[in-house]
C-alpha positions as CSV (number, residue, x, y, z in Angstrom):
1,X,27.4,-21.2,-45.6
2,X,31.1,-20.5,-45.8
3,X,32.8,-21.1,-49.3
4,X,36.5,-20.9,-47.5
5,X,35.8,-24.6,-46.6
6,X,35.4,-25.5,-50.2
7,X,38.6,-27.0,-52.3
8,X,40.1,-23.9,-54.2
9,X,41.6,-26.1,-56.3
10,X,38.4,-27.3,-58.0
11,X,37.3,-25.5,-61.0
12,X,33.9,-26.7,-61.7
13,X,30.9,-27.5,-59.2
14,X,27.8,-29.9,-60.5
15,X,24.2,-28.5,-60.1
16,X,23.7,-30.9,-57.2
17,X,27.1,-29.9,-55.3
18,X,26.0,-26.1,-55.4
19,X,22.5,-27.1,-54.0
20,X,24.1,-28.8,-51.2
21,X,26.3,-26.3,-50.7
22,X,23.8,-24.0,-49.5
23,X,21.3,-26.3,-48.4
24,X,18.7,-25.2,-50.9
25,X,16.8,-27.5,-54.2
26,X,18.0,-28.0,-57.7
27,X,15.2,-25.9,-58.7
28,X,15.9,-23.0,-56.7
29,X,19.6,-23.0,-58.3
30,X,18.3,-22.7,-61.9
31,X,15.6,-20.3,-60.7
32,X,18.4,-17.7,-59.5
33,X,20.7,-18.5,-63.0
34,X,17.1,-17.3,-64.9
35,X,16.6,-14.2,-63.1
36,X,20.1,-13.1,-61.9
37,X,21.9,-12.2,-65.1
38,X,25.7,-12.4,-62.7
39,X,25.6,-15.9,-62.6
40,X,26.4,-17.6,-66.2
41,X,27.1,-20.9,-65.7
42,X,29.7,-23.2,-68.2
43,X,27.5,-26.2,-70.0
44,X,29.3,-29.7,-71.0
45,X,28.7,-31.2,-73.6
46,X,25.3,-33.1,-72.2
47,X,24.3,-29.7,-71.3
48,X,24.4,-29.9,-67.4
49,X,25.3,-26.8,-66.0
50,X,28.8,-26.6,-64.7
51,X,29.5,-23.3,-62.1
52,X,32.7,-21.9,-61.1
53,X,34.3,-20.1,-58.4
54,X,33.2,-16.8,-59.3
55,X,29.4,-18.7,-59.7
56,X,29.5,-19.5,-55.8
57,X,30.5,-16.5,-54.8
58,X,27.4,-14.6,-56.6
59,X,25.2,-17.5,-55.0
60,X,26.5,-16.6,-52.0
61,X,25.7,-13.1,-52.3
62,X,22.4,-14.0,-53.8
63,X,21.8,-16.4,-51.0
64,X,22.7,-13.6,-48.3
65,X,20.2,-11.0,-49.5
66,X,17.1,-13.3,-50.3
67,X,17.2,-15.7,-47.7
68,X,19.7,-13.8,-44.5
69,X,18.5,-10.2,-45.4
70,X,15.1,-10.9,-46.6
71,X,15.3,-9.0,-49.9
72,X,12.4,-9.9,-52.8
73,X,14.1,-10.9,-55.4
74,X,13.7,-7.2,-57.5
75,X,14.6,-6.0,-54.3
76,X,18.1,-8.1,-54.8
77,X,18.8,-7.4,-58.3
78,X,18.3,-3.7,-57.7
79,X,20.9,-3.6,-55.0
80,X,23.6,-6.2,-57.1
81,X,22.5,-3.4,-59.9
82,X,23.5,-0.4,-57.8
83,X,27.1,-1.2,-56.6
84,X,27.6,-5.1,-56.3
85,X,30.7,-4.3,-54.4
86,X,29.2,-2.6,-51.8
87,X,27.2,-5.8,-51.4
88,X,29.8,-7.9,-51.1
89,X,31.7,-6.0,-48.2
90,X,28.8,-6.3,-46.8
91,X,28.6,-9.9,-47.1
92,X,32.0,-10.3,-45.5
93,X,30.9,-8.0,-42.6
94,X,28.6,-10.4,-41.6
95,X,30.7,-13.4,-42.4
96,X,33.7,-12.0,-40.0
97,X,30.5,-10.8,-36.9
98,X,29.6,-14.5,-37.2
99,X,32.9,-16.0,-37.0
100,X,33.6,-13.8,-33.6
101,X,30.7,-14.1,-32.8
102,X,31.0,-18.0,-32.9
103,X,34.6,-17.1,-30.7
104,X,32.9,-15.1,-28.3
105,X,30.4,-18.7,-27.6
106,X,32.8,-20.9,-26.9
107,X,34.5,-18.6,-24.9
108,X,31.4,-18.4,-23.0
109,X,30.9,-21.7,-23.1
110,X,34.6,-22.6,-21.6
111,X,33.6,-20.0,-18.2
């Protein structure tokens, strides 16, 4: 999941947009706002939760360590607790191995 593909220009994502996003349910987007105290989404005026920018990226992170990494979720909040920084350069470690790595396969792939 790469948020650089997303328009910067948008302010505010929908439940449903995050969710597809990273390919995950509804559910499991409001499970992570109840135990992950970093991601405090806006709510309109009906109440539907509305997330930002900021929001993705901490999903992303979120997303990395549960589901990439295989954190438990404790496991997750105690290393976004410790340095969250650290975490994210991490985060885009991985991002930037992927992309060369992706380079390196069609390189192969063009032999």
């Amino acid at each position: 999941m790469v948020l650089e593909e997303l328009n910067k220009s948008k302010l505010y994502f929908s439940i449903g947009e995050v969710a597809k996003l990273f390919d995950v349910n509804a559910s499991l987007i409001r499970f992570w706002e109840k135990e992950f105290d970093i991601i405090k989404p806006h709510k309109n005026k009906k109440g539907n939760r509305m997330f930002t920018q900021e929001d993705l990226k901490n999903f992303q992170l979120i997303y990395h360590l549960v589901k990439e990494r295989g954190f438990t979720l404790q496991g997750a909040k105690d290393k976004l607790k410790g340095n969250k920084e650290d975490a994210f350069e991490s985060l885009e470690i991985v991002e930037k191995l992927e992309k060369v790595k992706s380079f390196l396969l069609e390189v192969k792939s063009a032999l």
